[in-house]
Structures are given as structure tokens and as C-alpha cells.
mmCIF file of the N, C-alpha and C atoms, coordinates in Angstrom:
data_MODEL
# 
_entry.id   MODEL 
# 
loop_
_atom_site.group_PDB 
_atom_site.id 
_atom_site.type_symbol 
_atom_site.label_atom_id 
_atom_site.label_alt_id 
_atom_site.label_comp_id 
_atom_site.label_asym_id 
_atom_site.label_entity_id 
_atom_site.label_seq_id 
_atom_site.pdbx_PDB_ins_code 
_atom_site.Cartn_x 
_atom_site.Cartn_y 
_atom_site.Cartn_z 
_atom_site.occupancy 
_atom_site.B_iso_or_equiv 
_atom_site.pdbx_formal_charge 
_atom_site.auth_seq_id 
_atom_site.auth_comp_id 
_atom_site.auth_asym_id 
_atom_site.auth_atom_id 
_atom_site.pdbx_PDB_model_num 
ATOM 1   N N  . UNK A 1 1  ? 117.885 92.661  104.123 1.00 0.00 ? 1  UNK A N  1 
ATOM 2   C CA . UNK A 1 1  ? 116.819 93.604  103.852 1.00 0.00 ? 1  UNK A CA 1 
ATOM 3   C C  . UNK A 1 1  ? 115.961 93.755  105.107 1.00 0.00 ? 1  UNK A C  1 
ATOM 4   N N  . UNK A 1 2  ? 115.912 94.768  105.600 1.00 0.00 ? 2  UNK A N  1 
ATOM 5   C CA . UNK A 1 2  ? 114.784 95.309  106.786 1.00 0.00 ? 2  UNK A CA 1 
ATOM 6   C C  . UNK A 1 2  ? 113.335 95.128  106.497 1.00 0.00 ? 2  UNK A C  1 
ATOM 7   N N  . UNK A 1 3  ? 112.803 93.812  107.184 1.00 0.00 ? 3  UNK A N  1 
ATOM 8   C CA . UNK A 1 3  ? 111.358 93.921  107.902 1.00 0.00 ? 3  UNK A CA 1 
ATOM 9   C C  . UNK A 1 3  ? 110.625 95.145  107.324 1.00 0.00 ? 3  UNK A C  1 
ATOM 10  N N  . UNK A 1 4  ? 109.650 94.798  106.371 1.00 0.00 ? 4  UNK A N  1 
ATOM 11  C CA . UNK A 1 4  ? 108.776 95.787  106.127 1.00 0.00 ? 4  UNK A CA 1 
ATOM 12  C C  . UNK A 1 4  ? 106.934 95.503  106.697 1.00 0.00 ? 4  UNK A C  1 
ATOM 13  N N  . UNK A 1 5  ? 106.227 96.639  106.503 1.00 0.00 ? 5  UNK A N  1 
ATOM 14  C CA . UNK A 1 5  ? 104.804 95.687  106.514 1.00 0.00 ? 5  UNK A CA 1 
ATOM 15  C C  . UNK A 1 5  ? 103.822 96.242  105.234 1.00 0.00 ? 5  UNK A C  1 
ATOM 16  N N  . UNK A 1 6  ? 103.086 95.480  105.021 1.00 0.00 ? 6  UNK A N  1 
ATOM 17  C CA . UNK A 1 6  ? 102.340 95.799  104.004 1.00 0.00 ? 6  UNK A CA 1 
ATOM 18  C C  . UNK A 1 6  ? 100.969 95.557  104.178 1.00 0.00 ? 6  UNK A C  1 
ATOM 19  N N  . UNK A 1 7  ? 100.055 96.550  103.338 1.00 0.00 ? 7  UNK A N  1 
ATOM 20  C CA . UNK A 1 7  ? 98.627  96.523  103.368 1.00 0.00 ? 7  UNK A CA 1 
ATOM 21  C C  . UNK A 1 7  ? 98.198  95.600  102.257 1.00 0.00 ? 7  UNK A C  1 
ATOM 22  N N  . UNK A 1 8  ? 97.949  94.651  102.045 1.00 0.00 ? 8  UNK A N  1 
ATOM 23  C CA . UNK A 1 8  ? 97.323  94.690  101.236 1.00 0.00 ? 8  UNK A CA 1 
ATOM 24  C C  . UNK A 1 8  ? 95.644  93.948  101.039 1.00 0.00 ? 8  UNK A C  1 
ATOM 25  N N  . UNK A 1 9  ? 94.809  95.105  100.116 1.00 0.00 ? 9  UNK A N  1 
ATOM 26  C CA . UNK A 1 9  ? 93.170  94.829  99.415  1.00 0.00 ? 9  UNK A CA 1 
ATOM 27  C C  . UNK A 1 9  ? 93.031  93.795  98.927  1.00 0.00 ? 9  UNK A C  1 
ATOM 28  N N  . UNK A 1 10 ? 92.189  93.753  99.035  1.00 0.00 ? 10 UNK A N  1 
ATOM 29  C CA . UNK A 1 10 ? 91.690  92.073  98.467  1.00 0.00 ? 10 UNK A CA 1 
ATOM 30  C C  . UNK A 1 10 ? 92.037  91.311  97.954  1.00 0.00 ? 10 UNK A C  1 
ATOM 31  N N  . UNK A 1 11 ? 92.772  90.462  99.582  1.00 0.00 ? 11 UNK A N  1 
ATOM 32  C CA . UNK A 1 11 ? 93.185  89.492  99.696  1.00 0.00 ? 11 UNK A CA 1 
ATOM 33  C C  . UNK A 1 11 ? 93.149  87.991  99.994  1.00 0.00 ? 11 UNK A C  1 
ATOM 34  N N  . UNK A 1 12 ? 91.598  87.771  99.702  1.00 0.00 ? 12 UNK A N  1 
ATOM 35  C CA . UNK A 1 12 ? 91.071  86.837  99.977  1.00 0.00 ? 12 UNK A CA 1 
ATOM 36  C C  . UNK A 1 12 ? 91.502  85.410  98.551  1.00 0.00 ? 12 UNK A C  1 
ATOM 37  N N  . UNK A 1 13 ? 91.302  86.147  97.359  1.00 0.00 ? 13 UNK A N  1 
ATOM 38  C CA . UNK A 1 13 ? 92.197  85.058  96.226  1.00 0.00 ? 13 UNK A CA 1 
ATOM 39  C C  . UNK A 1 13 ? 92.743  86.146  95.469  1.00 0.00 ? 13 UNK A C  1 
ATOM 40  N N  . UNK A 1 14 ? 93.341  85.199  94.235  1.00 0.00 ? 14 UNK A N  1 
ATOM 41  C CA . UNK A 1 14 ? 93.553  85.982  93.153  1.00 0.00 ? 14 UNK A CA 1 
ATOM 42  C C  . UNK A 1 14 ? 95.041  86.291  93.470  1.00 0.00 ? 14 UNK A C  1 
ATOM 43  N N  . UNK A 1 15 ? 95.135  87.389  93.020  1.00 0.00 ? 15 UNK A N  1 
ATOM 44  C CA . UNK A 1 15 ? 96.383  88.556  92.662  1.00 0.00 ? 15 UNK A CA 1 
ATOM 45  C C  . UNK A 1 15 ? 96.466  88.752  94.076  1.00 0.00 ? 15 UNK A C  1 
ATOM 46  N N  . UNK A 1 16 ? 95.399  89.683  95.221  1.00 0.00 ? 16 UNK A N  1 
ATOM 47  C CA . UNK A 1 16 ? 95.665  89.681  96.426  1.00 0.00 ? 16 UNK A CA 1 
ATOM 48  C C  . UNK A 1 16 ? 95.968  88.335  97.371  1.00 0.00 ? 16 UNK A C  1 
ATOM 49  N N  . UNK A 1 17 ? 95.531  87.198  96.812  1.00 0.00 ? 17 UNK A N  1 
ATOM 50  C CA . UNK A 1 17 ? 95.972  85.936  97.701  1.00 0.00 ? 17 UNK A CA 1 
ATOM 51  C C  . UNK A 1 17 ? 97.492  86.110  97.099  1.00 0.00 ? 17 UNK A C  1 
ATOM 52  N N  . UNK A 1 18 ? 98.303  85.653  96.074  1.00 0.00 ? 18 UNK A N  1 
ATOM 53  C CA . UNK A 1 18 ? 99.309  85.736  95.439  1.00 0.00 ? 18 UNK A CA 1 
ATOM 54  C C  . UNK A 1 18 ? 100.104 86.540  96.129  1.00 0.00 ? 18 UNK A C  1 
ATOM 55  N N  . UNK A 1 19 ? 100.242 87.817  95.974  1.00 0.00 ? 19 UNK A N  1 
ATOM 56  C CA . UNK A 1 19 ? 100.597 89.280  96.608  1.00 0.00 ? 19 UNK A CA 1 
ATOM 57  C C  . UNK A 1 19 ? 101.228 88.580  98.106  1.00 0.00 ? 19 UNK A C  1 
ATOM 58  N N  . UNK A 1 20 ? 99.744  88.186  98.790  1.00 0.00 ? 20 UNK A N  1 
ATOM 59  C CA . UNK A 1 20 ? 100.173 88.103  100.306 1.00 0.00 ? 20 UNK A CA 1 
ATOM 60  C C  . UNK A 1 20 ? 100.887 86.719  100.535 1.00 0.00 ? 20 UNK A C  1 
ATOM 61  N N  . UNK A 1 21 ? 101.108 85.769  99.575  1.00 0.00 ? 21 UNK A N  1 
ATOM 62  C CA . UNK A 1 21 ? 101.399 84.700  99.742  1.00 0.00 ? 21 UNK A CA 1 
ATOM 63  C C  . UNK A 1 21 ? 103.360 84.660  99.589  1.00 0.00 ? 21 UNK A C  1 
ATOM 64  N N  . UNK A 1 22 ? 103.515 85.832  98.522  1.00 0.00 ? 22 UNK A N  1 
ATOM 65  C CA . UNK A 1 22 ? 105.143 85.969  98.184  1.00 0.00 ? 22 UNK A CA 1 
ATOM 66  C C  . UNK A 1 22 ? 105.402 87.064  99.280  1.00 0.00 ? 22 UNK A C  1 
ATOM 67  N N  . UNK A 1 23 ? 104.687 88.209  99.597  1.00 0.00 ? 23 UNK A N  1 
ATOM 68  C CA . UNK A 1 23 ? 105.236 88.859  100.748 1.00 0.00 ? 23 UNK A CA 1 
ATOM 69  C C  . UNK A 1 23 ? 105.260 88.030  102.158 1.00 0.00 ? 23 UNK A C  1 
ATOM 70  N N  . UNK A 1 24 ? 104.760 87.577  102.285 1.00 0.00 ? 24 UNK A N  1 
ATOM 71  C CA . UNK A 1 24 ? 104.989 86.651  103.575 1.00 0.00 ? 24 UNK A CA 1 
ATOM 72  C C  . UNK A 1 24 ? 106.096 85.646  103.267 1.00 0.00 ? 24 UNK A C  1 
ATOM 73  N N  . UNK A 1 25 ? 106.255 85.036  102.654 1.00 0.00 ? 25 UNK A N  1 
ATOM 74  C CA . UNK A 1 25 ? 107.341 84.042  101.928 1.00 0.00 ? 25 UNK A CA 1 
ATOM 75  C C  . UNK A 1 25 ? 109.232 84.513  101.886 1.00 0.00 ? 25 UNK A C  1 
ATOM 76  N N  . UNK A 1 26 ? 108.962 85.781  101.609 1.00 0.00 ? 26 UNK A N  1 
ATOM 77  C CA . UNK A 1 26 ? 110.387 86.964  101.810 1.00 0.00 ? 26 UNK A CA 1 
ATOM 78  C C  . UNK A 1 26 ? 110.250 87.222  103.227 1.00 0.00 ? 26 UNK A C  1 
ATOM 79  N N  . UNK A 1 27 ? 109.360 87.262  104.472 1.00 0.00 ? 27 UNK A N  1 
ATOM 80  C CA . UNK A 1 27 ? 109.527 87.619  105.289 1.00 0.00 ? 27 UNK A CA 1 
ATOM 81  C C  . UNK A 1 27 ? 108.871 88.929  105.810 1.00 0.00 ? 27 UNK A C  1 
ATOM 82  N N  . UNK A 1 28 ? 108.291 89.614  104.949 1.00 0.00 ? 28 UNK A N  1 
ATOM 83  C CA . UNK A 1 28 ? 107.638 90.670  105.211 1.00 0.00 ? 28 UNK A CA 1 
ATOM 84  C C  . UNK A 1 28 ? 106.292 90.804  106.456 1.00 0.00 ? 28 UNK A C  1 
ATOM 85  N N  . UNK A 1 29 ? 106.366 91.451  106.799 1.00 0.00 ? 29 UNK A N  1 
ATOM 86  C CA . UNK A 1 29 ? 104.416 91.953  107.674 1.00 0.00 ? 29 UNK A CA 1 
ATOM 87  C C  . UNK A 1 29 ? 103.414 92.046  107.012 1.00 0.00 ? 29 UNK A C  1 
ATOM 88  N N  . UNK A 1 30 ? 102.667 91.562  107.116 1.00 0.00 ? 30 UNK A N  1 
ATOM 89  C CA . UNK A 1 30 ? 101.469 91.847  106.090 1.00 0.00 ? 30 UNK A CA 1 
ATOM 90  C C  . UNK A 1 30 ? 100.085 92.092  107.237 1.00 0.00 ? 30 UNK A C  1 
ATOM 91  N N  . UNK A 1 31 ? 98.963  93.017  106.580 1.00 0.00 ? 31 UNK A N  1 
ATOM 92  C CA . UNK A 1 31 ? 98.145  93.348  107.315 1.00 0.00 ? 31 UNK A CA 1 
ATOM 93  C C  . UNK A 1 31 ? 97.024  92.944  105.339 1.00 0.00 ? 31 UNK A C  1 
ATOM 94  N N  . UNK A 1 32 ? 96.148  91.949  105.707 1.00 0.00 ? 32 UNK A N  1 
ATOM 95  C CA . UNK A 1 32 ? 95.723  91.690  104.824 1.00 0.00 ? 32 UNK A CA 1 
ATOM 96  C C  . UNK A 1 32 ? 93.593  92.370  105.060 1.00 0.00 ? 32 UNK A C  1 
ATOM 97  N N  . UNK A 1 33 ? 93.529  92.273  103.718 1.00 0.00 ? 33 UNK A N  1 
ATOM 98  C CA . UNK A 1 33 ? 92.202  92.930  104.287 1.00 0.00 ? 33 UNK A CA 1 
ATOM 99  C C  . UNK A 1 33 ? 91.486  92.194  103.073 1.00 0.00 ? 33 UNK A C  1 
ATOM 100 N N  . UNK A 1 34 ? 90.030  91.927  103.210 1.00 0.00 ? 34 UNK A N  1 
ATOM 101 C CA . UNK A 1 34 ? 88.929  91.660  102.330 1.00 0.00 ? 34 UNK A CA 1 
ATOM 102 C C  . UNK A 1 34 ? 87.793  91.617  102.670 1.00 0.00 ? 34 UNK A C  1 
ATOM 103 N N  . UNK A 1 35 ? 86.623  91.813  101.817 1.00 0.00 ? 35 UNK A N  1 
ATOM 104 C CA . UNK A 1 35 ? 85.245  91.728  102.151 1.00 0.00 ? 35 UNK A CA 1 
ATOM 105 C C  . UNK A 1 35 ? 84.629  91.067  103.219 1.00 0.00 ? 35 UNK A C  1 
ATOM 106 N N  . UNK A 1 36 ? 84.889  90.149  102.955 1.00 0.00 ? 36 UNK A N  1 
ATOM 107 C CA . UNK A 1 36 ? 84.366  88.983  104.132 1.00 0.00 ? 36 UNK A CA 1 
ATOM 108 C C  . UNK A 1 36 ? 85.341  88.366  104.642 1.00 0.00 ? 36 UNK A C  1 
ATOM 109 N N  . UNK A 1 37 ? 86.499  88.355  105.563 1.00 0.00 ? 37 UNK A N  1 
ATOM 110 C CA . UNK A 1 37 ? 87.430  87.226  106.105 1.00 0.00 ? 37 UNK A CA 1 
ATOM 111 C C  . UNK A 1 37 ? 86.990  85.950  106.713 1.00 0.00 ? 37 UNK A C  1 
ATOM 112 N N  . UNK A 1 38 ? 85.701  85.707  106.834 1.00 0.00 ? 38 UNK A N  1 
ATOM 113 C CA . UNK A 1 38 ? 84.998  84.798  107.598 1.00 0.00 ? 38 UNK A CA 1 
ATOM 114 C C  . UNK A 1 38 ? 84.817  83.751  106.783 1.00 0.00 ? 38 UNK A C  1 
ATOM 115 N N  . UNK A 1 39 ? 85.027  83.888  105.252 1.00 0.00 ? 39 UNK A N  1 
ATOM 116 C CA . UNK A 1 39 ? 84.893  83.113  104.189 1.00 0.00 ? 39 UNK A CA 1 
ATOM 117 C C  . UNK A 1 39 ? 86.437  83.200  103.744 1.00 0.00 ? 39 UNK A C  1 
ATOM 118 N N  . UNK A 1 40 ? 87.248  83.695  104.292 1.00 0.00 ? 40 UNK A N  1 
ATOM 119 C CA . UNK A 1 40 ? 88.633  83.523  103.530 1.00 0.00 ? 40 UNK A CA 1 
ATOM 120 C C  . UNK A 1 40 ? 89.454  82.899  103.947 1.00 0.00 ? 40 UNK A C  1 
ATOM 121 N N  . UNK A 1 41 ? 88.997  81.174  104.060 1.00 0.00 ? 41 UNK A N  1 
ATOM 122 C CA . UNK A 1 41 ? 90.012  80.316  104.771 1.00 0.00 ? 41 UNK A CA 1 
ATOM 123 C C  . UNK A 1 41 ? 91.106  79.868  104.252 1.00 0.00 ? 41 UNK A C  1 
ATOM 124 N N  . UNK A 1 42 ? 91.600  80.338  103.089 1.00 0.00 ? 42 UNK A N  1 
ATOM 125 C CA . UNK A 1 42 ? 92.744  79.902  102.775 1.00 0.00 ? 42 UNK A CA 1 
ATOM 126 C C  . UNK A 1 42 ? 93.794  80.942  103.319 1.00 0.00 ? 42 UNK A C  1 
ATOM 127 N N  . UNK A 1 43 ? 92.971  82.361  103.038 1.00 0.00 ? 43 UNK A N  1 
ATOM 128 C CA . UNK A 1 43 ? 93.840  83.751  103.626 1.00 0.00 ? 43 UNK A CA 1 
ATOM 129 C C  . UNK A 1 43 ? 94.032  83.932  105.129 1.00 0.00 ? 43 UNK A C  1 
ATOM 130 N N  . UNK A 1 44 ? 93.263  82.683  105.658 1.00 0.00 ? 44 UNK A N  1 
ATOM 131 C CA . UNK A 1 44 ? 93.425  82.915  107.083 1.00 0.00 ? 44 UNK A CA 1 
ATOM 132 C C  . UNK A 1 44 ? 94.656  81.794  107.843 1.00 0.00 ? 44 UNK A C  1 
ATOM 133 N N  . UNK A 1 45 ? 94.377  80.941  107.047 1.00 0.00 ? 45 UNK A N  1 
ATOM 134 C CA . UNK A 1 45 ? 95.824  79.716  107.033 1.00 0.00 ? 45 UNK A CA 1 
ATOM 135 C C  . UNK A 1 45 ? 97.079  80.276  107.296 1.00 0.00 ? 45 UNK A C  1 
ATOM 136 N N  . UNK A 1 46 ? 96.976  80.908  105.610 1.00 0.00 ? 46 UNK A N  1 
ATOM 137 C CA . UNK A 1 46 ? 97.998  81.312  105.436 1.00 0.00 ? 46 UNK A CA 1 
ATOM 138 C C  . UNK A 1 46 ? 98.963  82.537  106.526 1.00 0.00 ? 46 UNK A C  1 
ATOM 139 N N  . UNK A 1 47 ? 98.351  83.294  106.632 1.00 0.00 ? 47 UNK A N  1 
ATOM 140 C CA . UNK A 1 47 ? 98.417  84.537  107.510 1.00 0.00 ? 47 UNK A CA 1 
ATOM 141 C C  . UNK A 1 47 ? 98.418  83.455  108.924 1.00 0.00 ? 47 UNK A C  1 
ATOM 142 N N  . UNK A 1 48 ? 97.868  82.826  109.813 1.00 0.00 ? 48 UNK A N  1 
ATOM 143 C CA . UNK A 1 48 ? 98.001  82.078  110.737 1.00 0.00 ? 48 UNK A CA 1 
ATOM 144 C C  . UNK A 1 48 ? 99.384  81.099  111.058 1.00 0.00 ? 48 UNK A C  1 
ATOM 145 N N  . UNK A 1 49 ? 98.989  80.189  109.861 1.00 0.00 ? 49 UNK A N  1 
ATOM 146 C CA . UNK A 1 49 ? 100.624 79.348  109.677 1.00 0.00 ? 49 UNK A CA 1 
ATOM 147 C C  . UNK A 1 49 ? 102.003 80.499  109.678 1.00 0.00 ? 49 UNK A C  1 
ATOM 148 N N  . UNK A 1 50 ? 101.935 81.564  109.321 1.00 0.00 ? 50 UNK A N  1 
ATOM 149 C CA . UNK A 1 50 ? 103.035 82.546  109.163 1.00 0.00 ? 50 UNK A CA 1 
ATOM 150 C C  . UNK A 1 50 ? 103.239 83.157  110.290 1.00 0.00 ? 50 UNK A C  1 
ATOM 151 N N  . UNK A 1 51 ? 102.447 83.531  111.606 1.00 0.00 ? 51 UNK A N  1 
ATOM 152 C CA . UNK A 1 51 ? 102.267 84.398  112.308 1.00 0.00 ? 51 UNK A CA 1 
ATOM 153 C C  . UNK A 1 51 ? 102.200 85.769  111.893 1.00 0.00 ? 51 UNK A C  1 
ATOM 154 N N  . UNK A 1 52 ? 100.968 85.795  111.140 1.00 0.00 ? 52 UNK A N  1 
ATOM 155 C CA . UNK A 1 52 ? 100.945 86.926  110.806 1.00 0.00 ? 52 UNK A CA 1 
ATOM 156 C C  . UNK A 1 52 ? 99.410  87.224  111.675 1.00 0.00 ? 52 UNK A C  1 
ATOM 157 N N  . UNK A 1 53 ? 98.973  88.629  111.183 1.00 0.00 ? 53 UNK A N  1 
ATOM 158 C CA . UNK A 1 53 ? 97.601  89.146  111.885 1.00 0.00 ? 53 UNK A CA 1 
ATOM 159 C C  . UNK A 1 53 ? 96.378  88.427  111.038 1.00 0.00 ? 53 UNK A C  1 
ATOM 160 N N  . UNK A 1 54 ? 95.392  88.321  111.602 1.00 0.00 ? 54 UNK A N  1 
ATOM 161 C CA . UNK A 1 54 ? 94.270  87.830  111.089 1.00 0.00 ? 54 UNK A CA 1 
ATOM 162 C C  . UNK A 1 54 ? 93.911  89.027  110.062 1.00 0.00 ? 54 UNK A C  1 
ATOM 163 N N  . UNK A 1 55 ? 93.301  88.319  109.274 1.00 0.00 ? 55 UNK A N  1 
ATOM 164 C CA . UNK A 1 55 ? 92.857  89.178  107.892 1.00 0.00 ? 55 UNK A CA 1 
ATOM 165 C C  . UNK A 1 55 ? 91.462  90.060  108.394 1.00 0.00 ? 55 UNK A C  1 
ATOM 166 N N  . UNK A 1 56 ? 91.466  91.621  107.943 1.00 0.00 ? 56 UNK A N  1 
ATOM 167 C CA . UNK A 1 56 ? 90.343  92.530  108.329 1.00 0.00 ? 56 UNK A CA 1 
ATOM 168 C C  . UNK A 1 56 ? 89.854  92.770  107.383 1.00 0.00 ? 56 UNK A C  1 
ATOM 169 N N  . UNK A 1 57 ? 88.447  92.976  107.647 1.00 0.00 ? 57 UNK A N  1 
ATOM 170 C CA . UNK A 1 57 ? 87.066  93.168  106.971 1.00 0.00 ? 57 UNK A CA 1 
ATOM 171 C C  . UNK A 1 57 ? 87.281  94.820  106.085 1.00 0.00 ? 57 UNK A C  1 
ATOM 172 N N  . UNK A 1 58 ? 87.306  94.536  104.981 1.00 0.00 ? 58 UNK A N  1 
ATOM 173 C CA . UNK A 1 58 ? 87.267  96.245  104.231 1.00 0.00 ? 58 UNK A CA 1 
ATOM 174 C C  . UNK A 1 58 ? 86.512  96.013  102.666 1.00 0.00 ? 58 UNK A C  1 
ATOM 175 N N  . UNK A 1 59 ? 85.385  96.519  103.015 1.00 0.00 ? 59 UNK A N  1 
ATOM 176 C CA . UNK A 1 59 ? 84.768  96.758  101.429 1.00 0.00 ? 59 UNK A CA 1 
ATOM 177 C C  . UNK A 1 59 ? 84.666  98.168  101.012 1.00 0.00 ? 59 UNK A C  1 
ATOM 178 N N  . UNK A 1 60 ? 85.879  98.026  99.986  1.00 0.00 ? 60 UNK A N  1 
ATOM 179 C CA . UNK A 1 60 ? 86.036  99.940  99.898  1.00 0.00 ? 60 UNK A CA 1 
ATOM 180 C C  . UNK A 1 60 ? 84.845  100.425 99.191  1.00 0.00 ? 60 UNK A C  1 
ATOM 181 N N  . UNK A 1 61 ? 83.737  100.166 98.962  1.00 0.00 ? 61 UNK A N  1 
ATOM 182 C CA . UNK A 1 61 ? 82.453  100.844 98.517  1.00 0.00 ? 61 UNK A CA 1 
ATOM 183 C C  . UNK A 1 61 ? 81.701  100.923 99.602  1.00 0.00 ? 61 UNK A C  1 
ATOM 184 N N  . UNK A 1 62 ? 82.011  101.024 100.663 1.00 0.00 ? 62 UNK A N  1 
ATOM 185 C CA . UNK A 1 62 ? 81.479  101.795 101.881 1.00 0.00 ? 62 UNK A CA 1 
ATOM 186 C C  . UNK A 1 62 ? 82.190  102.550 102.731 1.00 0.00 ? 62 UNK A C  1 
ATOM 187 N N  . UNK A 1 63 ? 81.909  103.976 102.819 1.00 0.00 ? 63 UNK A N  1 
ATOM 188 C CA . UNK A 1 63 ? 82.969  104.654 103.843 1.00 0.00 ? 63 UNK A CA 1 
ATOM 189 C C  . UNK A 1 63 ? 83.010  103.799 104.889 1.00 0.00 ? 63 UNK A C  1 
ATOM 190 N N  . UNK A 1 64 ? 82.172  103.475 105.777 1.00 0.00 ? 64 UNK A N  1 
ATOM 191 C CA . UNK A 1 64 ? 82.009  103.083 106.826 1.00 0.00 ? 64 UNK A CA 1 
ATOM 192 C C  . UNK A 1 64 ? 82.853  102.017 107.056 1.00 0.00 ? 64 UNK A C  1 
ATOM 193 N N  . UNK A 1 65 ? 83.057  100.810 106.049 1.00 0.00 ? 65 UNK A N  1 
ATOM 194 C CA . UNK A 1 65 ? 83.373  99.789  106.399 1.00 0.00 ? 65 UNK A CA 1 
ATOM 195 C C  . UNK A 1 65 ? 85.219  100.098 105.961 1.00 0.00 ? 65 UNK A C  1 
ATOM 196 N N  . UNK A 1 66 ? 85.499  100.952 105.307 1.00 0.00 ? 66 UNK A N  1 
ATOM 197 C CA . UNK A 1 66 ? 86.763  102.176 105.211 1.00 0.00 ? 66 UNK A CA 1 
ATOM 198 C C  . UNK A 1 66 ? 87.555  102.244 106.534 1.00 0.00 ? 66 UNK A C  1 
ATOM 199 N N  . UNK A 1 67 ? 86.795  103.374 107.298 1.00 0.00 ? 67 UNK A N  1 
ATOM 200 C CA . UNK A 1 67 ? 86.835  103.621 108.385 1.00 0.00 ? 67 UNK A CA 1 
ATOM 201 C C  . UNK A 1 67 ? 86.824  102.743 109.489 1.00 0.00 ? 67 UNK A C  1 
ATOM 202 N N  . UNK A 1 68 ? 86.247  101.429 109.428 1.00 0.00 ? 68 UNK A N  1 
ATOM 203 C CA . UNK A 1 68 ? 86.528  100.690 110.593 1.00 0.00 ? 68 UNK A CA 1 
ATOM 204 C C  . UNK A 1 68 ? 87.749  99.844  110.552 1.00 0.00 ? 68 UNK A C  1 
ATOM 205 N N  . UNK A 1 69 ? 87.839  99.852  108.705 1.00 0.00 ? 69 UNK A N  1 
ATOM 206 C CA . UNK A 1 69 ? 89.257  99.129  108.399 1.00 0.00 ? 69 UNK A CA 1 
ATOM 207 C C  . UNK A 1 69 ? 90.392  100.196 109.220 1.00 0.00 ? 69 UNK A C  1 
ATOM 208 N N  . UNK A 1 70 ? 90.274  101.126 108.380 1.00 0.00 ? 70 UNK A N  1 
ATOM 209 C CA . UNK A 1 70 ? 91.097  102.283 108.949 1.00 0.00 ? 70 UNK A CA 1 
ATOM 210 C C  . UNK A 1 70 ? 91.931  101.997 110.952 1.00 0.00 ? 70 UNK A C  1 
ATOM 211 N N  . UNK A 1 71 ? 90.808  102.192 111.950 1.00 0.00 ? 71 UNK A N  1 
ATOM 212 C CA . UNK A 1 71 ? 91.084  101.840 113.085 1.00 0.00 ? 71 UNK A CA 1 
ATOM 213 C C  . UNK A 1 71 ? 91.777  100.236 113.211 1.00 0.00 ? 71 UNK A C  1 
ATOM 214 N N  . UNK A 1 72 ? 91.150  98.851  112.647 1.00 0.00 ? 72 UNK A N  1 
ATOM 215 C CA . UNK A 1 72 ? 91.934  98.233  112.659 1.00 0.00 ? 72 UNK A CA 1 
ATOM 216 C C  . UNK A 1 72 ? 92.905  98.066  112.450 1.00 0.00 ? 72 UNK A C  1 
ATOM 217 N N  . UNK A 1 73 ? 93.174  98.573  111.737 1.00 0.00 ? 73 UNK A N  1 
ATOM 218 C CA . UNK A 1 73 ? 94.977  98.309  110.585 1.00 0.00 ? 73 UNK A CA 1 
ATOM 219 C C  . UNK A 1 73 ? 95.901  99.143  112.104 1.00 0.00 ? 73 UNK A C  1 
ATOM 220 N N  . UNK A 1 74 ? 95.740  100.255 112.375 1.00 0.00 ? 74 UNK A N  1 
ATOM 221 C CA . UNK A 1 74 ? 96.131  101.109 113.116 1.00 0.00 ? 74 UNK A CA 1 
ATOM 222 C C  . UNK A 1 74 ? 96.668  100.310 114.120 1.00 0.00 ? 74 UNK A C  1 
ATOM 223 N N  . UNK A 1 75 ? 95.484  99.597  114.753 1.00 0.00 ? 75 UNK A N  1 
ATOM 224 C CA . UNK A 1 75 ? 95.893  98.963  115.954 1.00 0.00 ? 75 UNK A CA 1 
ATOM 225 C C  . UNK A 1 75 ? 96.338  97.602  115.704 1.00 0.00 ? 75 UNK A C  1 
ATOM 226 N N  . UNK A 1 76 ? 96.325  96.572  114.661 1.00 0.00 ? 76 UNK A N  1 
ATOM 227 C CA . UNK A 1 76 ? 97.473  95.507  113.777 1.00 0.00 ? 76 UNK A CA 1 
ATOM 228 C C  . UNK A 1 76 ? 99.006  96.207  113.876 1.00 0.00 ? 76 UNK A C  1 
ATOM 229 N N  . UNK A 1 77 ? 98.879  97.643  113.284 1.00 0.00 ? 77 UNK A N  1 
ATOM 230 C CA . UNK A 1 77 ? 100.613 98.285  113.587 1.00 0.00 ? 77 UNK A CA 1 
ATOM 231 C C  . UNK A 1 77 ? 101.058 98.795  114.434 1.00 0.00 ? 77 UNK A C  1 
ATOM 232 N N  . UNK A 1 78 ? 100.217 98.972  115.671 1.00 0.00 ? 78 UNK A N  1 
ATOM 233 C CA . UNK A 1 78 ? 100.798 99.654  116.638 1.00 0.00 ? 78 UNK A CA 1 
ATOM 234 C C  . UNK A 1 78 ? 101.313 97.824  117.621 1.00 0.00 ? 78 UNK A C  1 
ATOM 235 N N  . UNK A 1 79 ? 100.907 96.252  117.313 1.00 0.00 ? 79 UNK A N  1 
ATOM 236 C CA . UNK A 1 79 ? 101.367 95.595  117.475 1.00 0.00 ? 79 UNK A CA 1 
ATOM 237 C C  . UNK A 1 79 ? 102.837 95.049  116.729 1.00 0.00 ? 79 UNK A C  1 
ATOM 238 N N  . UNK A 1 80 ? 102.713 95.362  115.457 1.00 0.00 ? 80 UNK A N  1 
ATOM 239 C CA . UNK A 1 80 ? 104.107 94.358  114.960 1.00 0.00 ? 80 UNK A CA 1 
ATOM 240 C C  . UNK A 1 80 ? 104.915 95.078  114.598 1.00 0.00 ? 80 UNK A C  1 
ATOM 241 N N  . UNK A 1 81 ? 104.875 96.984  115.483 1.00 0.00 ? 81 UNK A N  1 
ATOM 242 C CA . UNK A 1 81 ? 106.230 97.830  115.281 1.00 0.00 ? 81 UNK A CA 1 
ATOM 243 C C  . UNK A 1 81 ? 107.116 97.510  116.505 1.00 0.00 ? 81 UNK A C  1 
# 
């Protein structure tokens, strides 16, 4: 199966920790995002121990913080294509 990458929202626990924990596990890319990553040390382990990208800041109840996700992610994929 071909290398994919994936976005995925809030991924700090839960369903989004889960999510990013089996896509990384198959081998996949993951570009993980949550409110605060500065508090998401398990999501940062994880994503670290894997070589994956550090987890980005996105609280979708602000355009703004949207939009800066937006540019990050961009430049996370213009690295692991």
C-alpha cells in the first residue's frame, strides 16, 4: 500500500490521539493538529518517536488561528512529498 499523509484535528487525546496513533502504526504521514501542542506531550512523543512532524496549533473557532494552521500544514507537505 502507498505512503499516504493525513490531517488530522484534535489530536491531542481521545479519538484524535487514537486516529494518529493507528495511522502512524500502518505507516502512514500524519500532520497532526490541536489547540495547544505545548500541552500535548503524549502527541508529541508519539509523532517524535515515529519521525513524524511536530504537532500544529489549530483552534477551528478562530479564523485566524485556521489560517495560520492552513500555512503550516502547507509547508509540513511541501517537506514529506
Amino acid at each position: 500500500m502507498a505512503q499516504r499523509i493525513y490531517l488530522v484535528t484534535g489530536s491531542s487525546r481521545g479519538i484524535g490521539l487514537g486516529l494518529v496513533r493507528e495511522l502512524v502504526s500502518r505507516g502512514h504521514r500524519v500532520v497532526a493538529t490541536c489547540r495547544n501542542p505545548d500541552s500535548a506531550s503524549e502527541l508529541e512523543k508519539l509523532l517524535a518517536d515515529n519521525g513524524q512532524p511536530k504537532p500544529v496549533a489549530c483552534d477551528v473557532t478562530s479564523d485566524e488561528s485556521v489560517d495560520e494552521c492552513f500555512k503550516k500544514v502547507c509547508t509540513a507537505l511541501h517537506f514529506l512529498s
